[in-house]
Structures are given as C-alpha cells and as structure tokens.
KOLVOGU-478092 format. One record per residue: x, y, z of N, C-alpha, C, O in turn. Coordinates in steps of 0.001 Angstrom, whole numbers, plus 500000, padded with zeros to 6 digits. Layout:
N
R  neast nnorth    nup caeast canorth   caup  ceast cnorth    cup  oeast onorth    oup
R      X      Y      Z      X       Y      Z      X      Y      Z      X      Y      Z
...
This chain:
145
R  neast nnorth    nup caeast canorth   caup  ceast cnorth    cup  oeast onorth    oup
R 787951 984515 576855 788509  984350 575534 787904 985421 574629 786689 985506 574451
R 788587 986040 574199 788440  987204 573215 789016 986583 571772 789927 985810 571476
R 787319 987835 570532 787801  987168 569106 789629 986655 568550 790074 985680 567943
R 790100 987601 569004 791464  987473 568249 792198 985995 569071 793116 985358 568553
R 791516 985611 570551 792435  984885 570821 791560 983210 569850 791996 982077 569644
R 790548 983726 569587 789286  982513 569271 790102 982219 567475 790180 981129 566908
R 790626 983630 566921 790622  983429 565336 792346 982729 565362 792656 981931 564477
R 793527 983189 566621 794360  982198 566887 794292 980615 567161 795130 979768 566849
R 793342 980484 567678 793534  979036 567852 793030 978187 566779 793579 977122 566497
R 791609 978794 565941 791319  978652 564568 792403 978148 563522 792428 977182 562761
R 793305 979205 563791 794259  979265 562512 795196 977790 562964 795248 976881 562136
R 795853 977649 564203 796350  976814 564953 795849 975057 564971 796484 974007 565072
R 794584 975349 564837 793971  973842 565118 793039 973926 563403 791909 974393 563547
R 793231 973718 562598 792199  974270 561434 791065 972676 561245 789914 972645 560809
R 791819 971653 561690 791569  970478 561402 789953 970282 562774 788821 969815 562647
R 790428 970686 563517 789303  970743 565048 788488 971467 564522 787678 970931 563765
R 788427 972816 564723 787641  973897 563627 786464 974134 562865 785402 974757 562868
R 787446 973015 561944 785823  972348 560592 785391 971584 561790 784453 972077 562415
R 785830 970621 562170 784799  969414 562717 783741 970434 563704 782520 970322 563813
R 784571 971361 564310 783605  971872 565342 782053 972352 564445 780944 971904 564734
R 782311 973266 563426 781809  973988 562378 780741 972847 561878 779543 972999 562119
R 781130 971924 561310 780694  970966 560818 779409 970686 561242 778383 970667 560562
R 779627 970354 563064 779004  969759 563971 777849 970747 564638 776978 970346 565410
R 777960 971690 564329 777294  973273 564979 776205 973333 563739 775061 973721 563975
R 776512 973022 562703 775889  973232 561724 775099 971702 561263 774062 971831 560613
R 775443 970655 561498 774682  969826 561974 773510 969865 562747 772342 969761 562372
R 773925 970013 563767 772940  970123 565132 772125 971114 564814 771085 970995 565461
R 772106 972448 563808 771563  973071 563712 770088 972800 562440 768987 973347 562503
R 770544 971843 561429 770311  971668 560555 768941 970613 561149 767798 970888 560786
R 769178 969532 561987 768496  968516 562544 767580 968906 563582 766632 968159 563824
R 767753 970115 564314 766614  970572 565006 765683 971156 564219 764516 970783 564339
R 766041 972226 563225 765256  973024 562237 763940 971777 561317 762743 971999 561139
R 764581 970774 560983 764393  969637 560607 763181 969182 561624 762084 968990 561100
R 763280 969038 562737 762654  968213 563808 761508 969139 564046 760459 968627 564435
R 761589 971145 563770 760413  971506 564409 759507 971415 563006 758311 971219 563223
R 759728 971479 562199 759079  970958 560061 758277 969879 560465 757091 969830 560138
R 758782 969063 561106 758161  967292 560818 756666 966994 560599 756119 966213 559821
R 756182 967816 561483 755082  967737 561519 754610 966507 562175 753507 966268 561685
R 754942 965526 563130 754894  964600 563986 755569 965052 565225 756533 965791 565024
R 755237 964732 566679 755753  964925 568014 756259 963594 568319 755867 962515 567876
R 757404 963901 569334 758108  962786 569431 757078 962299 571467 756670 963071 572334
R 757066 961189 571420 756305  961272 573088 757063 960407 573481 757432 959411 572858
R 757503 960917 575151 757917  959936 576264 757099 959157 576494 755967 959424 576089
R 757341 957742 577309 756351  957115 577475 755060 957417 578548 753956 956886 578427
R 755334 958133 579347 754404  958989 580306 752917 959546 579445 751748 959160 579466
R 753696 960712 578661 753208  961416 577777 752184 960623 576861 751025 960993 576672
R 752740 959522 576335 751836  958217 575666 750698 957582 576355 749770 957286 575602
R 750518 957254 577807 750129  956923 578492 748761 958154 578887 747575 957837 578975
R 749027 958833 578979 748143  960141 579320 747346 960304 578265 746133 960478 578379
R 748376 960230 576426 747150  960313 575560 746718 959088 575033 746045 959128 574003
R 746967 958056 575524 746107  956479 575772 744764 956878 576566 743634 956973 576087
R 745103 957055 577688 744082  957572 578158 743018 958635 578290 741853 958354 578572
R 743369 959637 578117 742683  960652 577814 741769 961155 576741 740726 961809 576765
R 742784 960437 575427 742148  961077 573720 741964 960129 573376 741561 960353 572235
R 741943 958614 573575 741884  957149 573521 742879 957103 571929 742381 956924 570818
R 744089 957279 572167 744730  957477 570801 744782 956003 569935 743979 955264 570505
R 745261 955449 569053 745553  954359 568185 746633 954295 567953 747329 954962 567186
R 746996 952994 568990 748369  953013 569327 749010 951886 567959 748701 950708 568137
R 749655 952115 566962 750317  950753 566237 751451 950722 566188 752236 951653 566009
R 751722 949207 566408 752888  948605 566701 753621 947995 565412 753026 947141 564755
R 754729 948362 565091 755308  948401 563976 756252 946841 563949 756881 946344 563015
R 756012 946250 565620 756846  945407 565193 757010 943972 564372 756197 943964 563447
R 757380 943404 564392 757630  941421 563778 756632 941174 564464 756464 941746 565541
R 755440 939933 563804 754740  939596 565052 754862 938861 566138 754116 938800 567115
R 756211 938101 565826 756817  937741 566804 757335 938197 568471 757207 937684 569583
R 757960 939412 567941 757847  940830 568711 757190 941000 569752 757487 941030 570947
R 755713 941174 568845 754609  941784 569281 754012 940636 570493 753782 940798 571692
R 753913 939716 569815 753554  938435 570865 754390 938511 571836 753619 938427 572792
R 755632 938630 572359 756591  938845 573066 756006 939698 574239 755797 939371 575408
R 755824 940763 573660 755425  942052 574119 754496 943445 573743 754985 943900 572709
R 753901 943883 573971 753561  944925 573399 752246 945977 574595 751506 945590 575500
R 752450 947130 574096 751823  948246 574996 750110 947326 574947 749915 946392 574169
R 749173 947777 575810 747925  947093 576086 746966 947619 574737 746860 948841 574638
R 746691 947287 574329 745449  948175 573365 745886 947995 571830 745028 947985 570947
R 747385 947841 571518 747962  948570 570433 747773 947409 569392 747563 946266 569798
R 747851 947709 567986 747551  947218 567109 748791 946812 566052 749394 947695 565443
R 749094 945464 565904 750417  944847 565507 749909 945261 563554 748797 945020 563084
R 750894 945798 562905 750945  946510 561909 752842 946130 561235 753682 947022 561353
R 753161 944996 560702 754583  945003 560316 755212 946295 559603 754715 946988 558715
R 756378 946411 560212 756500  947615 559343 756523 947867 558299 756068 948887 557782
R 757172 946797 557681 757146  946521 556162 755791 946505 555147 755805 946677 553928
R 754754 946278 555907 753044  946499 555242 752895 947407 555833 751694 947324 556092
R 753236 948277 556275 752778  949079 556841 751991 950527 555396 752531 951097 554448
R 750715 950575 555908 750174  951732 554378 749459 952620 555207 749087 952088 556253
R 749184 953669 555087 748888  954819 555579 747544 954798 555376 746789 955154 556281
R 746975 954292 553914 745502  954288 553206 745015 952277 553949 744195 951668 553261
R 745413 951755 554852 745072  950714 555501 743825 950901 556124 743520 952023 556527
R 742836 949651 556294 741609  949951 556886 741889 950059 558436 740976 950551 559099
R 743097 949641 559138 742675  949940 560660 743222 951336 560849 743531 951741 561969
R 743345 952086 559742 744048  953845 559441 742694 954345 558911 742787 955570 558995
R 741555 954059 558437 740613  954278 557663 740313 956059 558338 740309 957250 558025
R 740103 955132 559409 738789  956136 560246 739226 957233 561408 738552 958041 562047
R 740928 956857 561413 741470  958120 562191 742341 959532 561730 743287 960074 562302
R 741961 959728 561051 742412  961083 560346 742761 961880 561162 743895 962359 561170
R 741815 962183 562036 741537  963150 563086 741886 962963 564153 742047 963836 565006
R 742070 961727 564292 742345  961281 565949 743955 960576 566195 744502 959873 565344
R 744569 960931 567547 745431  960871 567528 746184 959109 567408 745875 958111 568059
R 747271 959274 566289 747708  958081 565996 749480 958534 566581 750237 959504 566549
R 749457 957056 567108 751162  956511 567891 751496 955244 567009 750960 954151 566821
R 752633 955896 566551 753678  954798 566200 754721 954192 567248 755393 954844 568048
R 754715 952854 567080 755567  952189 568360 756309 951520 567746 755768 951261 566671
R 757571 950937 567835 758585  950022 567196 759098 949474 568426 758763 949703 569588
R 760080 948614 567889 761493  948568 569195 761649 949618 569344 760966 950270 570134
R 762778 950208 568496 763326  950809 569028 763102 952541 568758 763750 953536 569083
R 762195 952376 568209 761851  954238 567775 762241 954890 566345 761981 956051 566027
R 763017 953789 565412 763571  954138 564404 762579 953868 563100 762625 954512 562052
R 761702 952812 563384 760760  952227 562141 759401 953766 562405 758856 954585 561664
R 759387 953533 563455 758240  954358 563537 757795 956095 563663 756710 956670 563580
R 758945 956487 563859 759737  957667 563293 759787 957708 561835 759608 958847 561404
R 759985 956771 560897 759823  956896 559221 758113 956881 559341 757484 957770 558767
R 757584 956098 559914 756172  955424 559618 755148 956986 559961 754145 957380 559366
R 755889 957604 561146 754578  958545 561583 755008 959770 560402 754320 960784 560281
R 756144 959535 559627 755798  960755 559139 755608 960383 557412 755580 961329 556625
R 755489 959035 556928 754440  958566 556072 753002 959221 556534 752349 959973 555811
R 752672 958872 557667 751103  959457 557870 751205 960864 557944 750251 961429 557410
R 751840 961419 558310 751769  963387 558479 751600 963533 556663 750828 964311 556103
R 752429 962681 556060 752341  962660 554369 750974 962866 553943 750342 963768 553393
R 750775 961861 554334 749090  961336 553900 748118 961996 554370 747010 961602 554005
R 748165 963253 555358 746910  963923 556249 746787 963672 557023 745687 964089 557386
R 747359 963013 557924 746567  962684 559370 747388 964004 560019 748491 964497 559783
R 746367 964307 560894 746369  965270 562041 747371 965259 563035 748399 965935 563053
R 746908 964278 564015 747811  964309 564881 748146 962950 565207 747580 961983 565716
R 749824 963366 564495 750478  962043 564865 751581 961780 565497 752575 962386 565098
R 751677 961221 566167 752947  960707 567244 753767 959838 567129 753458 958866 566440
R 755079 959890 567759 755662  958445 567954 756790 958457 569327 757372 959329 569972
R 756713 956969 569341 757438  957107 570870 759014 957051 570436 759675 956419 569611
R 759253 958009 571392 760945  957879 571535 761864 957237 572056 762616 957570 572971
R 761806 956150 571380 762973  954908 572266 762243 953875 571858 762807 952877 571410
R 760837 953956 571952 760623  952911 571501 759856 951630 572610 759453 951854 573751
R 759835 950952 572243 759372  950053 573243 760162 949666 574561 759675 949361 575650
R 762123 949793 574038 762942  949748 575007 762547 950777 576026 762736 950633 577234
R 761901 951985 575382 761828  952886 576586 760606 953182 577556 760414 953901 578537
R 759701 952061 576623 758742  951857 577905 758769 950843 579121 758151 950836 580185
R 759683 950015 578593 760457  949055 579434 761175 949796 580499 760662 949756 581617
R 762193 950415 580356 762848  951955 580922 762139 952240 582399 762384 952316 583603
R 760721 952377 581083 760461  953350 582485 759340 952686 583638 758614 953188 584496
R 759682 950936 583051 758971  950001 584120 757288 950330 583895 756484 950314 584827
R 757020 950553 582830 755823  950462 582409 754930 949052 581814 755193 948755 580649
R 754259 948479 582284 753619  947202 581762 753657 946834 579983 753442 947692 579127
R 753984 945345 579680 753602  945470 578186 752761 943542 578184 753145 942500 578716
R 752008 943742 577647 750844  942445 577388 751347 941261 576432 751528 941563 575253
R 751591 939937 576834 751910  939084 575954 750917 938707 575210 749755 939010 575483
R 751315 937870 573991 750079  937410 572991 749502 937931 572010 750110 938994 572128
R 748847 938108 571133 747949  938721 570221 747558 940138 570558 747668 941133 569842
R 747174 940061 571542 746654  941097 572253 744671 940725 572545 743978 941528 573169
C-alpha cells in the first residue's frame, strides 16, 4: 500500500480514519503517561522475588472482609478509603520498597501513585491485582493475617 492509495481510502472511509487517529493517539498518550508515573507496575512473580529479596511492604487495599477471605502472606490490610500516605505503618518506609495490592489492580494503581506524591522511593503495584495472583496459582493466607 502506497501514500496515495492510504490518502484514498482516508478520503473514502473518513468516519474509520478519526477513530483510527483517535486511537493511535490514545495509545500514544497512555504509554507516555505510564513511563512519567513514577511507580512500576509488577507481575506477580516479580512481587514475589521483591517479597523476598528487598523484604518489601506489601499493603492490601482491600475491605477487611476481603482481606480475611484472602490475602498475599505478610501484607498489611490498609482500606482503601483510609488509606494516607503520612500513616504510621508508611512512617518508616520511604526508602524501602512499598506494593500496593487490591482486587483488582485499580485501587492500588491510584494509591501507589498517592505515595510517589508524597516521596516514597520505590513504589509498586501489582497488575491485576489479587485476581492475578490467583492466576498464577500462587498461595493467599486466610484471616487477619
């Protein structure tokens, strides 16, 4: 496909076109967006490695209901709705790596980048969410913790 046959079908379809345009410029807009954030998004693997490794502070954004249900081993039940950045179990990790966990990846995605707001260093959140540590047949602890 050559320009002139690309600026024919343009003219032909004008309605497809924009949407395509639209959508190009979207996608473009939301990655540019995503490398700014200043938060990393982590698979659950990836989470697991810096559980272990950097002993990160894992909090769980969900209902405590939720949380009793289920939740990653270690992690610290935090509603999302109280959720404060200047909180005492946030006191003392500035520096050290903090994970946001939700269901589904959407609370905690707003939440980790409240904390990138506030100074913290290095902060994370999982992508998918708790569904996706489920996914990937990874253990989660009933109760309080």
């Amino acid at each position: 496909m050559n320009f002139e046959e690309l600026q024919a079908f343009a003219g032909r379809n004008p309605m497809l076109s924009l949407a395509l345009l639209g959508l190009t410029v979207a996608i473009i807009v939301t990655e540019i967006a995503r490398l700014f954030r200043g938060y990393t998004a982590l698979k659950p693997a990836e989470l697991t490695r810096l559980i272990n490794k950097e002993d990160a502070l894992v909090v769980d954004l969900s209902a405590s209901a939720d949380f009793e249900k289920g939740h990653i081993a270690g992690s610290r039940n935090v509603m999302a709705s109280k959720f404060d950045p200047e909180s005492k179990l946030l006191s003392n990790a500035r520096q050290s790596p903090v994970v946001l966990v939700c269901r589904s990846g959407s609370a905690s995605a707003t939440a980790a980048g409240k904390l990138k707001k506030a100074g913290f260093e290095k902060v994370y959140w999982l992508d998918g969410g708790i569904a996706a540590w489920q996914m990937a047949e990874l253990p989660l602890v009933k109760g309080r913790g």
